[in-house]
NUPAVEX-278791 format. One record per residue (C-alpha): chain; x, y, z. Coordinates in steps of 0.05 Angstrom, whole numbers, plus 5000, padded with zeros to 4 digits. Example, Ala and Ser with C-alpha at 12.3 -4.5 7.8 and 13.67 -1.06 7.14 Angstrom:
<nodes>
A_5246_4910_5156
A_5273_4979_5143
</nodes>
This chain:
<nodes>
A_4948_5235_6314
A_4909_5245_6250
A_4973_5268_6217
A_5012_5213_6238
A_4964_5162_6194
A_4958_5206_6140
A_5047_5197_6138
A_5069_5160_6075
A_5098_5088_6091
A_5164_5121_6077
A_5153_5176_6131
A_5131_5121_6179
A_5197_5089_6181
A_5218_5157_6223
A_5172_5131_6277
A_5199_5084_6318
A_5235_5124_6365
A_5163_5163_6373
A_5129_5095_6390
A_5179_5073_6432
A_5175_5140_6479
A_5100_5135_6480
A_5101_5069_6498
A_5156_5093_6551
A_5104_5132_6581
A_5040_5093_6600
A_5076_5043_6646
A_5106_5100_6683
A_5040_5133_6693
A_5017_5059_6720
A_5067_5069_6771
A_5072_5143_6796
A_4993_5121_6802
A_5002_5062_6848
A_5059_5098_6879
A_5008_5149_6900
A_4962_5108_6914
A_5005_5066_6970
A_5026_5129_6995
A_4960_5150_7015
A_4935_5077_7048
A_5003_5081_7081
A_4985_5154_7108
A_4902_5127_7125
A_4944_5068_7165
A_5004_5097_7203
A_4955_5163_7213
A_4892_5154_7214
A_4838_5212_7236
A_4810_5221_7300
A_4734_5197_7281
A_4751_5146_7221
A_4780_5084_7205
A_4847_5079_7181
A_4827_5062_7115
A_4764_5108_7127
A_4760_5121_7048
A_4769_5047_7011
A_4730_4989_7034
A_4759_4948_7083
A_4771_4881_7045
A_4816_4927_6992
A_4855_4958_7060
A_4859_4893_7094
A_4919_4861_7047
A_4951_4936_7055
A_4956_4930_7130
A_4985_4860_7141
A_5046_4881_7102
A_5048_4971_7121
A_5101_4970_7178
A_5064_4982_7245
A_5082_5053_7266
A_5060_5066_7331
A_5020_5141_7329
A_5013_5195_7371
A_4977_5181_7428
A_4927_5228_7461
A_4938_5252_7531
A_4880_5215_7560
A_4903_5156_7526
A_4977_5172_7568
A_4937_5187_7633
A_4901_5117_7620
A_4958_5072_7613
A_4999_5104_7662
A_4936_5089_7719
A_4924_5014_7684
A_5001_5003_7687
A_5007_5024_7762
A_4939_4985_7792
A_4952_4924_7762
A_5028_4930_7793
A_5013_4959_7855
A_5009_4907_7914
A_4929_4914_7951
A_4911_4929_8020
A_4921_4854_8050
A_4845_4841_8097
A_4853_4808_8158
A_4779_4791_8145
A_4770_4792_8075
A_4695_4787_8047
A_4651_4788_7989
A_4606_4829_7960
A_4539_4813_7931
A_4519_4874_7891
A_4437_4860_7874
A_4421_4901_7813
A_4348_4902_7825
A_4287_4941_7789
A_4248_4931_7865
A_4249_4888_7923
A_4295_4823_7918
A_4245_4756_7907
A_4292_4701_7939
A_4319_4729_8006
A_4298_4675_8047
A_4341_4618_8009
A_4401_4684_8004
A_4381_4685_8078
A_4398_4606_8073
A_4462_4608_8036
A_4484_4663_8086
A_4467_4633_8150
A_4524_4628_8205
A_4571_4670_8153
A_4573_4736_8199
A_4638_4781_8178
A_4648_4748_8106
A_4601_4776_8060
A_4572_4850_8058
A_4502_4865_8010
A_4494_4924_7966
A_4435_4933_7942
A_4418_4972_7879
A_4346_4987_7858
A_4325_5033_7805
A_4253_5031_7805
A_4223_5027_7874
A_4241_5012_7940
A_4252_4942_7962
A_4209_4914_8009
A_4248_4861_8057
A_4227_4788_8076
A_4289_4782_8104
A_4330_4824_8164
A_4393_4812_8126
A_4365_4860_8073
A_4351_4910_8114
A_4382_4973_8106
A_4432_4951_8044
A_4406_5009_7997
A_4458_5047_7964
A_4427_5112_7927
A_4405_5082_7857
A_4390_5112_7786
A_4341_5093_7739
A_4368_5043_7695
A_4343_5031_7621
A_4367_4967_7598
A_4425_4972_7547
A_4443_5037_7553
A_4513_5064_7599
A_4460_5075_7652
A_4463_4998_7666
A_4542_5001_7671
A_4524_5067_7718
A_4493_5017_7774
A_4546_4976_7772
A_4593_5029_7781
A_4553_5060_7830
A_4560_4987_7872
A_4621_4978_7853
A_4644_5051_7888
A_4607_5041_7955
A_4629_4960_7960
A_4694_4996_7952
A_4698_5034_8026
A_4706_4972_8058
A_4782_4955_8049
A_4761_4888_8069
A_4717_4866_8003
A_4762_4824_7968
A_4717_4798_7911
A_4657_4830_7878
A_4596_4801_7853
A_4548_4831_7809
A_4476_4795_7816
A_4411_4806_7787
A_4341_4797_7827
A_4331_4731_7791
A_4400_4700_7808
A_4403_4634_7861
A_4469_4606_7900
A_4487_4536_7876
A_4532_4514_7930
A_4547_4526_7995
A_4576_4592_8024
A_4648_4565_8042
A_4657_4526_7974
A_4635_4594_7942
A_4688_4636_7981
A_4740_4591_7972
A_4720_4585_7894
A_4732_4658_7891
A_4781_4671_7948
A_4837_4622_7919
A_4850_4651_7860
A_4875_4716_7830
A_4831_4721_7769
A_4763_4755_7757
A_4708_4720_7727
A_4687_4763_7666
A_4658_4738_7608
A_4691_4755_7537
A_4694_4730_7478
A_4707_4755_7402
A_4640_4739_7356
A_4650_4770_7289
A_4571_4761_7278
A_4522_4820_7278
A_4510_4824_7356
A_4590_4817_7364
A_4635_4865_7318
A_4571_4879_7274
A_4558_4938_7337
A_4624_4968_7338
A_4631_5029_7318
A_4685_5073_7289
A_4675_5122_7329
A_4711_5090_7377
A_4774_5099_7335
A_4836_5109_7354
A_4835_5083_7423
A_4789_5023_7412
A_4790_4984_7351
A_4748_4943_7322
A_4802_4878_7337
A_4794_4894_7399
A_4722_4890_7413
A_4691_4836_7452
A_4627_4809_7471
A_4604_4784_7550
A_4553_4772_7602
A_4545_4826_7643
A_4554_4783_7710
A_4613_4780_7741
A_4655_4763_7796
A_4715_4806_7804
A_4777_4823_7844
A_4789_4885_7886
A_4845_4906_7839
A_4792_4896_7781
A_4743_4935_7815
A_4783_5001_7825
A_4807_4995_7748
A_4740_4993_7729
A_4725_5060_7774
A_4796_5090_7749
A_4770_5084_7670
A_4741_5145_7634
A_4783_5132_7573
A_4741_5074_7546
A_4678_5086_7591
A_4667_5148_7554
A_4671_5120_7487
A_4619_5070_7497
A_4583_5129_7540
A_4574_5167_7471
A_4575_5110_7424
A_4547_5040_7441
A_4472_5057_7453
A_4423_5007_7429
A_4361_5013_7372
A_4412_5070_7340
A_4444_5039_7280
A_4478_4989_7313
A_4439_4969_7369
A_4500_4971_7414
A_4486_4940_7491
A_4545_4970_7537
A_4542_4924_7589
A_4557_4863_7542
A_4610_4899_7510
A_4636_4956_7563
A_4681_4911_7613
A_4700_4845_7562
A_4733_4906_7513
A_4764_4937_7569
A_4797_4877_7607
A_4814_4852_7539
A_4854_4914_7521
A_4888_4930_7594
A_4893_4861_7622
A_4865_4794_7581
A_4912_4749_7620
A_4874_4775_7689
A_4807_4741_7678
A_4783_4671_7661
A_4728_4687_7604
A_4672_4662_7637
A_4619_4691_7676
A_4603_4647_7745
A_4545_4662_7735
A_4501_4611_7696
A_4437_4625_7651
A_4413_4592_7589
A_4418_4620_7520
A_4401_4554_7486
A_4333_4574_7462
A_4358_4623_7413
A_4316_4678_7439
A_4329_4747_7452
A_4323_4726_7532
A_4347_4670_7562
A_4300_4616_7591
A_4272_4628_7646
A_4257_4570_7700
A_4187_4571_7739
A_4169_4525_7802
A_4162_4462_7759
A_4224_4468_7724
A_4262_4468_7794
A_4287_4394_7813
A_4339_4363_7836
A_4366_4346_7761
A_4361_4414_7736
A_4404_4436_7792
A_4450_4378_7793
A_4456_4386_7711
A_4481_4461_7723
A_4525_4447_7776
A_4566_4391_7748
A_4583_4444_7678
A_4650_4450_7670
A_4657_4481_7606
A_4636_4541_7574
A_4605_4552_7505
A_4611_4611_7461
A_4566_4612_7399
A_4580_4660_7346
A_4520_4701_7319
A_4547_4702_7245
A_4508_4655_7194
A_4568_4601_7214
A_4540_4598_7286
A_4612_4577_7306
A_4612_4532_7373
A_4670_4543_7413
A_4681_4505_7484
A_4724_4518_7532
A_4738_4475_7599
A_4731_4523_7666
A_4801_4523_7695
A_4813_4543_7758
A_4887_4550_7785
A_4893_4500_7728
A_4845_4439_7741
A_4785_4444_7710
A_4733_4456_7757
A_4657_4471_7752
A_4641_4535_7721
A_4581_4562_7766
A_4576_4587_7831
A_4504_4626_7819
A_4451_4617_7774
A_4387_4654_7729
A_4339_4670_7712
A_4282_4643_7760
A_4213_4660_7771
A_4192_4682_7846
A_4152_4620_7846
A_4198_4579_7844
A_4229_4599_7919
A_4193_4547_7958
A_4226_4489_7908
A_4295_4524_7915
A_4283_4520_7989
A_4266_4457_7991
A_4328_4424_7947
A_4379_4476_7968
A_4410_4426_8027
A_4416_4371_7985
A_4442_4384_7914
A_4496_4430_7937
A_4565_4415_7946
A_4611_4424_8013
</nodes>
């Protein structure tokens, strides 16, 4: 370049074809560049590795443009993934054993001995041949004030709460309420929950329709899609991860998918653990990802199950004797919407009314948490506040 300036003025006049071939140049090195660089977020996208995002080396609000206009290629998928659908595909098809007697199932998952038996013992009486009990405890063995409970023990785990172990005990209930072809409907319950209405508006709640009650919801906040992980990649992505209550109320069909899963079970197994990075919980996460991914349309979003997250804590309130009237139990019963509250900094409200079979209905069949003090109250007002 030095002799090029050091050219007389007459010399330079040779130059233009020089200038115009340089100038040639630098655009087309602008675009073999950006050709190579589409190439490769194309490749990240269409195949990504096993244990990173698909755009794994570029943050994701540079991918994010990328992927809404990269074609959607369908990869390779893995044999388990293959295994998985193929099982998902055939359950949900497949017609169930039809009960002459069908029942429900009250799975207690219980640290000890189960504090409200006697108003259980209420709600059950004169209900012989509809209902079964399992009874889960993972600390100690429950002591019985009631002969209903006796003998209901299925072999139990410890449980450590938010880790797979949690999901575990339900599994565990889920497989031995599972031998009796006549279960229809399976109810998870924890030692503090109480019955809201009677037993025959409670089986017909559940009996009449086809859907399980699983909460699940998207929250893009830091206890939503702030826990994923992309580990969970490819089978699981981070779209498709939802947030729920761990209560549910679920049909037989629901129940054997659940026991059928090792695909997804084993990715929250190894990578949703909480106070590790993301503080992952798998039982608010395990079963709203998975019925999202295999079958949204087959549950309602809701847990029947109430309990009160209004106090912005991280447990929900908690009702002793003086907090149990008539109003508080008329106020719970008479919800018929649900509220999802995102825990971003936009604390987005979202409310949805509880259909059922397409009339909205009230959401709650069973309620927590309550104090054991407060069973002589419950006793007292279960008669009169619940509905026929």
């Amino acid at each position: 370049m030095k002799q090029v300036w050091q050219r007389s003025s007459k010399d330079m006049t040779a130059m233009p074809p020089m200038r115009h071939r340089g100038a040639a140049k630098k655009p087309m090195w602008i675009i073999v560049l950006l050709s190579l660089v589409c190439v490769a977020l194309m490749g990240a996208y269409v195949y990504p590795p096993r244990r990173y995002s698909a755009c794994y080396f570029f943050a994701s609000s540079v991918c994010t443009p990328f992927k809404d206009w990269l074609p959607n290629v369908a990869r390779e998928r893995t044999d388990e993934e293959i295994v998985s659908s193929v099982v998902t595909r055939d359950l949900l098809a497949m017609p169930m054993p039809v009960s002459k007697n069908p029942k429900i199932a009250f799975m207690f998952l219980t640290p000890g001995s189960l504090p409200f038996e006697k108003l259980w013992e209420k709600f059950l009486q004169g209900q012989d041949g509809r209902y079964n009990i399992y009874i889960h405890a993972s600390r100690e063995k429950p002591v019985h004030s009631s002969s209903l409970f006796v003998g209901r023990e299925i072999r139990s785990e410890k449980v450590v709460w938010g880790r797979i172990s949690m999901v575990d005990a339900e599994r565990r209930l889920l497989a031995n309420a599972l031998e009796d072809v006549d279960n229809q409907f399976f109810v998870l319950l924890s030692d503090s929950c109480v019955p809201l209405h009677t037993f025959d508006y409670m089986y017909n709640y559940l009996m009449g329709t086809n859907v399980s009650f699983i909460d699940c919801f998207l929250d893009p906040g830091p206890h939503g899609t702030g826990r994923y992980s992309m580990e969970m990649l490819p089978e699981i992505e981070q779209r498709d991860f939802r947030k729920g209550a761990q209560w549910f109320a679920i049909t037989r069909r629901h129940a054997l998918l659940i026991l059928a899963d090792n695909l997804y079970y084993n990715k929250f197994k190894l990578y949703c653990k909480p106070a590790e990075g993301r503080n992952c919980i798998a039982d608010e996460h395990y079963l709203p990802t998975l019925f999202n991914m295999v079958d949204p349309g087959g549950i309602a979003n809701w847990s029947v199950t109430h309990v009160d997250w209004s106090e912005g804590k991280w447990h929900p309130r908690s009702y002793r004797a003086a907090d149990v009237t008539y109003g508080l139990l008329k106020n719970i019963t008479s919800v018929n919407e649900t509220f999802h509250i995102t825990s971003d900094d936009k604390k987005v409200v979202t409310v949805t009314p509880c259909m059922w079979n397409g009339t909205k209905r009230p959401c709650y069949l069973f309620a927590r948490k309550f104090y054991p003090e407060a069973l002589n109250n419950l006793l007292k007002l279960f008669s009169s506040h619940t509905s026929a």
